[in-house]
C-alpha positions as CSV (number, residue, x, y, z in Angstrom):
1,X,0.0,0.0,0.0
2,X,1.1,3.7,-1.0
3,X,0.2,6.8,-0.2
4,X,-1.5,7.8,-3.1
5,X,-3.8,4.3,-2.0
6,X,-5.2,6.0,1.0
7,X,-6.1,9.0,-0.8
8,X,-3.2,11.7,-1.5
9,X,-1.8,11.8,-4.6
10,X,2.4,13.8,-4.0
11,X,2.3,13.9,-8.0
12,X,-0.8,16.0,-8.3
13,X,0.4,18.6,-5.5
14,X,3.8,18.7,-7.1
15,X,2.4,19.7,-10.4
16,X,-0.1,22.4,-8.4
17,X,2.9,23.2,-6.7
18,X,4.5,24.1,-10.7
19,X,1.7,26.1,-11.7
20,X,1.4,28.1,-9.0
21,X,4.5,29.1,-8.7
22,X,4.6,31.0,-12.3
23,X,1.6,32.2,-11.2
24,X,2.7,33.9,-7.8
25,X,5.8,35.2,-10.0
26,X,3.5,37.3,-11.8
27,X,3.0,39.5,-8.8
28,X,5.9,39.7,-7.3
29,X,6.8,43.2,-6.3
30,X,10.4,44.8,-5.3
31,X,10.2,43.3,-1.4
32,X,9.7,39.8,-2.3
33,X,13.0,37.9,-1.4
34,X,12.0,34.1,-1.6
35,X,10.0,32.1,-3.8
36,X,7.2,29.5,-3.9
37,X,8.1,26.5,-2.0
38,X,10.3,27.8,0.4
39,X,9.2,27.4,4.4
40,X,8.4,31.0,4.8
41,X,7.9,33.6,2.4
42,X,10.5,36.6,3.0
43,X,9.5,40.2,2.0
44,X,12.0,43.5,2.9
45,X,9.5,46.3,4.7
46,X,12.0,48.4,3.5
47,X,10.5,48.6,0.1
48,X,7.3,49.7,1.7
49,X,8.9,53.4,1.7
50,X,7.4,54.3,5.2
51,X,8.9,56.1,7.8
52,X,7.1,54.9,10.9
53,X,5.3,51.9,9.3
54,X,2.4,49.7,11.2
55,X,1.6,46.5,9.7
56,X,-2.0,45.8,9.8
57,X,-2.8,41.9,8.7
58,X,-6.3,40.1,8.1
59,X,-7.3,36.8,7.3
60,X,-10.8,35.8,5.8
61,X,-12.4,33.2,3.3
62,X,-15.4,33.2,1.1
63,X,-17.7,31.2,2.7
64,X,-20.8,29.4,1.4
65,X,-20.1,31.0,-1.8
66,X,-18.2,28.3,-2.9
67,X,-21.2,26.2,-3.5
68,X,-22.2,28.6,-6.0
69,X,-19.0,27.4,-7.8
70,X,-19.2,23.9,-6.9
71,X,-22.8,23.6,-8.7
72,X,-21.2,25.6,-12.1
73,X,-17.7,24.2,-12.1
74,X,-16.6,27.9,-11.8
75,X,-13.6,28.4,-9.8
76,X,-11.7,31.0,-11.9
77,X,-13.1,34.1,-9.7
78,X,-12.9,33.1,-6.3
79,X,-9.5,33.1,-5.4
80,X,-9.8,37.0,-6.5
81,X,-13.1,37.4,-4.4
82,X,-10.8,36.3,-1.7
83,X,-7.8,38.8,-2.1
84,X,-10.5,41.7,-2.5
85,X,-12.0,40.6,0.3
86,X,-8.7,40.8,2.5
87,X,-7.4,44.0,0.8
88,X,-11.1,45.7,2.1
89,X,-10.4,44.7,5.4
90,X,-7.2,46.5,5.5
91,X,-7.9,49.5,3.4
92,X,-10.3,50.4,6.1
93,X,-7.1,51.2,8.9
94,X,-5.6,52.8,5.9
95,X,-3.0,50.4,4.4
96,X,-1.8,49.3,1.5
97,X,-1.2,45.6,0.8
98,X,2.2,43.8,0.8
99,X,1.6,40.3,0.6
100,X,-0.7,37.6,0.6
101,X,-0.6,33.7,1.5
102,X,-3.6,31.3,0.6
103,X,-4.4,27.9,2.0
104,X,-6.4,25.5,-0.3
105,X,-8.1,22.0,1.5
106,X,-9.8,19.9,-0.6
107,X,-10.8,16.2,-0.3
108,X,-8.9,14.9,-3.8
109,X,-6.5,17.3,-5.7
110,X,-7.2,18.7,-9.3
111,X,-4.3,20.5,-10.7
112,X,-6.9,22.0,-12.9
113,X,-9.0,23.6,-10.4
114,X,-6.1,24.4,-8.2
115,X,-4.8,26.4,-11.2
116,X,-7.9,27.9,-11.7
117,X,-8.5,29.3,-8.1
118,X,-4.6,30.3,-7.7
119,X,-5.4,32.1,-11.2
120,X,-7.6,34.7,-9.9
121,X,-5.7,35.1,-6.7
122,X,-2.9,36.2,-8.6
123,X,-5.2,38.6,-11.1
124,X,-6.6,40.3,-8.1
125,X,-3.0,40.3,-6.4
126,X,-1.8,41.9,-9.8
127,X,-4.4,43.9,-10.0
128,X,-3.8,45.8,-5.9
129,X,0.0,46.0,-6.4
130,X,0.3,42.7,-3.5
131,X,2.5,39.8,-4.0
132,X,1.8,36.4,-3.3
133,X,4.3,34.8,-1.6
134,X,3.4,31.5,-0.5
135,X,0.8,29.5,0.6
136,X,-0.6,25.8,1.6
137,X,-2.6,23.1,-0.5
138,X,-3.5,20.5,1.7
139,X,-5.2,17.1,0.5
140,X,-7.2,15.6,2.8
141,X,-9.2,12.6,1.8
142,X,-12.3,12.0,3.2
143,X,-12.6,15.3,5.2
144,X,-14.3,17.4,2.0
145,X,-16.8,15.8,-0.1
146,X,-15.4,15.0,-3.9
147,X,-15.1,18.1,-5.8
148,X,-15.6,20.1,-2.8
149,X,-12.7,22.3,-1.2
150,X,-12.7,25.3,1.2
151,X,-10.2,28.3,0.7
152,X,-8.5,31.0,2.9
153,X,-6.4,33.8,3.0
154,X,-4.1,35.6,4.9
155,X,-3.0,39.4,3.8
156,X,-0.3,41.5,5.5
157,X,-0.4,45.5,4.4
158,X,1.4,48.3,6.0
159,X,0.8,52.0,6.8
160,X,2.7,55.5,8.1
161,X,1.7,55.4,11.5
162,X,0.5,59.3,11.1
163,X,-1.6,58.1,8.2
164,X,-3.3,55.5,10.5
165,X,-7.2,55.2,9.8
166,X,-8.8,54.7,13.1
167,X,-12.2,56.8,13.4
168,X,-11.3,58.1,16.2
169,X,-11.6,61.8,15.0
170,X,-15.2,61.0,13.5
171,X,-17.8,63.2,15.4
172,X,-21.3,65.0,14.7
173,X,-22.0,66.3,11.8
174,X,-19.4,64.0,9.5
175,X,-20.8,62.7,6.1
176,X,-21.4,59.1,4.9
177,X,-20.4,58.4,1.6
178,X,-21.3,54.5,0.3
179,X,-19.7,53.4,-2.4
180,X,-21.8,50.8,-4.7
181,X,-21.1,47.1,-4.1
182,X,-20.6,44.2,-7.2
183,X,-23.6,42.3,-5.7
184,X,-23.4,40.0,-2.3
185,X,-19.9,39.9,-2.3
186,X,-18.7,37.4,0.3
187,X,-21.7,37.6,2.3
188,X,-25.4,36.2,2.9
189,X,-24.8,33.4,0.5
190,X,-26.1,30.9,3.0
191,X,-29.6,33.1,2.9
192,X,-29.5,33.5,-0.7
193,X,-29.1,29.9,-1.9
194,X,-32.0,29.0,0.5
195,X,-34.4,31.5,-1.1
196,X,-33.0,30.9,-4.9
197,X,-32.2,26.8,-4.5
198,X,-34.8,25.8,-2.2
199,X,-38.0,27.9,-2.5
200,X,-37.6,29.1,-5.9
201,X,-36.2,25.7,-7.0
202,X,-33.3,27.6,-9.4
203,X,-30.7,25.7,-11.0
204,X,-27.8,27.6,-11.3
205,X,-28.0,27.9,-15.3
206,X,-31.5,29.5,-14.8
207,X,-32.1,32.7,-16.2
208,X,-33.6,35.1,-14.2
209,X,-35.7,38.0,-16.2
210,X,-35.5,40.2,-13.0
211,X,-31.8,39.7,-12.8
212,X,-30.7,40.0,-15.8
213,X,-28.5,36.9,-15.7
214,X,-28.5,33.4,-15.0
215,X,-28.4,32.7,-10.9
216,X,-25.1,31.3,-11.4
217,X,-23.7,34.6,-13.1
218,X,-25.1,37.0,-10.5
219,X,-23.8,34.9,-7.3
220,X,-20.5,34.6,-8.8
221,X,-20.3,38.8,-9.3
222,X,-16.6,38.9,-7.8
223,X,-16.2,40.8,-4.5
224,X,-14.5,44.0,-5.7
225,X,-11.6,46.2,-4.3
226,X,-11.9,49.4,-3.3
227,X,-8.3,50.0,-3.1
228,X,-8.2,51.9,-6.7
229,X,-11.2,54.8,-6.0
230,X,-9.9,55.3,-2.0
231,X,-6.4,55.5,-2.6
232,X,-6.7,59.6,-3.9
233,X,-8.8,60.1,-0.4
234,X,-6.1,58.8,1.8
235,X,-3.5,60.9,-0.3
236,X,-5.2,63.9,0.2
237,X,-5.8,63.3,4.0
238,X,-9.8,63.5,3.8
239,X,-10.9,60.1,5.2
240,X,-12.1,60.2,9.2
241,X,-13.0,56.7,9.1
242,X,-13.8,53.5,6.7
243,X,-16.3,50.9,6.8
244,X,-16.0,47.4,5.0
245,X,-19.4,46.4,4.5
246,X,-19.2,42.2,4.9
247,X,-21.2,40.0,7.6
248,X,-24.1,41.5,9.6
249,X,-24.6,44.3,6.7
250,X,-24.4,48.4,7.5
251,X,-25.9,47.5,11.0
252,X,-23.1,45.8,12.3
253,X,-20.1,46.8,10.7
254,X,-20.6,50.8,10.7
255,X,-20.8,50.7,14.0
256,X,-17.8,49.1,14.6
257,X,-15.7,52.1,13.6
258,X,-17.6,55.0,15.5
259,X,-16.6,56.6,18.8
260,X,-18.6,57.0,21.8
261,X,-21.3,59.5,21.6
262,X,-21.1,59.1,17.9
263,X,-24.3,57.3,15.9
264,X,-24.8,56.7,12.4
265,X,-28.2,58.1,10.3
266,X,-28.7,56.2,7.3
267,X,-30.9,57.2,4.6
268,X,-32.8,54.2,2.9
269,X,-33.7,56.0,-0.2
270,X,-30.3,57.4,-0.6
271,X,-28.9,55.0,-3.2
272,X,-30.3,52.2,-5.6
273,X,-30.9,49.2,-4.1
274,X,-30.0,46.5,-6.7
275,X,-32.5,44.2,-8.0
276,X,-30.7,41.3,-6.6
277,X,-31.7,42.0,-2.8
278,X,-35.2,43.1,-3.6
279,X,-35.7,39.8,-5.8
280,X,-34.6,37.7,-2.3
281,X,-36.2,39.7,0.3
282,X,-39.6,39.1,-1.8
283,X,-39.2,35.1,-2.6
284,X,-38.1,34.8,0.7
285,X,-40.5,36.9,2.5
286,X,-37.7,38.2,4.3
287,X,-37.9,41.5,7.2
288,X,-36.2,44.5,5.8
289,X,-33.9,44.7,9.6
290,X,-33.1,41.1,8.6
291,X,-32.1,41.9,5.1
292,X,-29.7,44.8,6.3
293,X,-28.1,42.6,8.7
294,X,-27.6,39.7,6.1
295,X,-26.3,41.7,3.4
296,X,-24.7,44.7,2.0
297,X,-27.6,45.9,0.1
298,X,-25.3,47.7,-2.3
299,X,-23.1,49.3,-0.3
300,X,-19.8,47.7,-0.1
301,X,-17.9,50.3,1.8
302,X,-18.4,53.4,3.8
303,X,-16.1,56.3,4.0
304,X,-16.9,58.7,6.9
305,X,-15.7,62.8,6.5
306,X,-15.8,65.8,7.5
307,X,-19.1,67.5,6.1
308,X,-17.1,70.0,4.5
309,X,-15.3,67.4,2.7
310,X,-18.0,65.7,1.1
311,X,-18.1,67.6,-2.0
312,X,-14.4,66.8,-2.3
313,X,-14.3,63.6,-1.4
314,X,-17.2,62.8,-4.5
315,X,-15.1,64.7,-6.8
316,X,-12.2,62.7,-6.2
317,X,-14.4,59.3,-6.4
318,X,-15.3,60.1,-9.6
319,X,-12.5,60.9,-11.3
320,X,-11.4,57.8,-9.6
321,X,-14.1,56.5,-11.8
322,X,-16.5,56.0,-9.5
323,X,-19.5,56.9,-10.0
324,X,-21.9,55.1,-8.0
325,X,-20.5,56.8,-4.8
326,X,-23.2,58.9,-3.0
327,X,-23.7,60.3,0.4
328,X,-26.0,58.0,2.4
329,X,-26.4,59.6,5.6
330,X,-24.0,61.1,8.7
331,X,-23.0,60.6,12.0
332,X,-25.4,62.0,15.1
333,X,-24.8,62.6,18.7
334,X,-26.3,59.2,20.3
335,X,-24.5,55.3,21.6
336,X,-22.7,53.9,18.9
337,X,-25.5,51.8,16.1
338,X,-27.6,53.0,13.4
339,X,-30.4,54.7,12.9
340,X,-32.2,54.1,9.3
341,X,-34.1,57.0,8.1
342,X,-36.9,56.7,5.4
């Protein structure tokens, strides 16, 4: 009896191990100092250009979405739904990524859909200026379900400690400016297939009139980065505070970034609620507070500023080529939560 008898096959992670590695090459930027396969990755901070740098890290995965792409055979966007995901979460503290690892599990290895994952981990790596520098596949027979695998990742950004994002500063009177998500992102999925899958009885090859696109097509949207439009706004020093709009929706995650005596108004009507949401929260009969908690509604990031600032701030979006951005409400004296308006 062999290895490759009770399940793991060295061959086929070798040959993922080959392809990925001309893949992570791709993105390598001046700090990298090692390459794929070594035991750690090494990048020089130096090359980072910061005089008092912070490193800010975050590590994430794309949950139940990746039964979307088990049901089309689709893998080829969510290793960069993954990296967007990650580079949010960091943007928000004001950093820009360095680096980024992944770790891959599946049940039996497929070169082919390894490649295809690694693929768009290294587009939306290429894409945000971060390297990838290493990473872990794992086989693990009889743990994942054939054809099934589960992916994460692990991002490591820096930041001039002067230029640190914390919301601290936010107070009364500040603007709320949402910037328009790419559909659920990497959230709600678990809600979404019920209502699609299960009461509406979709297949994921079923065009959808009020969509506009097959159900596979629209829950496969990739998670976007906001690195590109918020960049200009950190330059020019304008950004109070940032909001990465993932699990638990505006309700839970704006609040995470105010100070005491500081409480967010939201206007409902103040951007266009994509059909997407309004198509599940009918099928599914589904409570509009339940709905903002679940998902992002269209807003995939909030960017708190001084009210003076706001016209600014939208000019800059949009020739940032933006141009969904909008102000969608401001901060009120009250406990730390939100308040939606009509």
């Amino acid at each position: 009896m062999d290895y490759r008898q009770s399940g793991v096959d060295i061959d086929a992670g070798n040959e993922t191990v080959r392809r990925i590695k001309s893949l992570a090459r791709g993105t390598y930027t001046p700090g990298v100092l090692s390459e794929i396969g070594s035991f750690g990755g090494l990048f020089s901070l130096g090359a980072a250009g910061l005089q008092d740098p912070v490193l800010v890290s975050s590590a994430d995965g794309v949950g139940t979405k990746l039964k979307v792409a088990f049901m089309t055979g689709r893998h080829n966007s969510i290793g960069a739904d993954l990296v967007n995901h990650c580079i949010n979460d960091i943007l928000v503290q004001g950093a820009t990524p360095l680096f980024f690892l992944d770790y891959l599990a599946t049940g039996r290895l497929s070169p082919d859909v390894a490649e295809q994952i690694v693929t768009g981990v290294a587009r939306a790596c290429r894409e945000n200026g971060c390297a990838l520098i290493g990473g872990e596949t794992a086989e693990m027979p009889g743990f994942y379900a054939d054809g099934e695998y589960d992916i994460a990742g692990f991002i490591v950004g820096a930041v001039d400690r002067a230029r640190l994002i914390d919301g601290k500063t936010i107070c009364p009177g500040d603007a709320l400016i949402g910037l328009p998500s790419s559909g659920l992102h990497t959230n709600g999925y678990s809600l979404a297939r019920k209502v699609l899958f299960e009461l509406c009885g979709f297949q994921a090859d079923t065009y959808v009139p009020e969509l506009q696109g097959t159900v596979g097509d629209v829950l496969l949207a990739t998670h976007r980065s906001y690195l590109t439009p918020v960049r200009p706004l950190l330059q020019a020093g304008l950004v109070k505070g940032m909001a990465h709009i993932t699990g638990g929706g505006i309700t839970e995650n704006l609040p995470r970034i105010l100070p005491d005596g500081c409480e967010a108004e939201i206007r409902r009507g103040a951007w266009p609620v994509p059909p997407l949401f309004t198509f599940i929260a009918d099928r599914g009969g589904i409570a509009d507070d339940e709905m903002l908690r679940a998902f992002n509604m269209g807003v995939g990031l909030i960017v708190v500023c001084d009210a003076g600032s706001c016209a600014r701030v939208l000019e800059l979006l949009q020739q940032a080529g933006e141009t969904g951005a909008c102000e969608v409400g401001r901060v009120v004296q009250g406990a730390p939560g939100v308040r939606y308006l009509p």
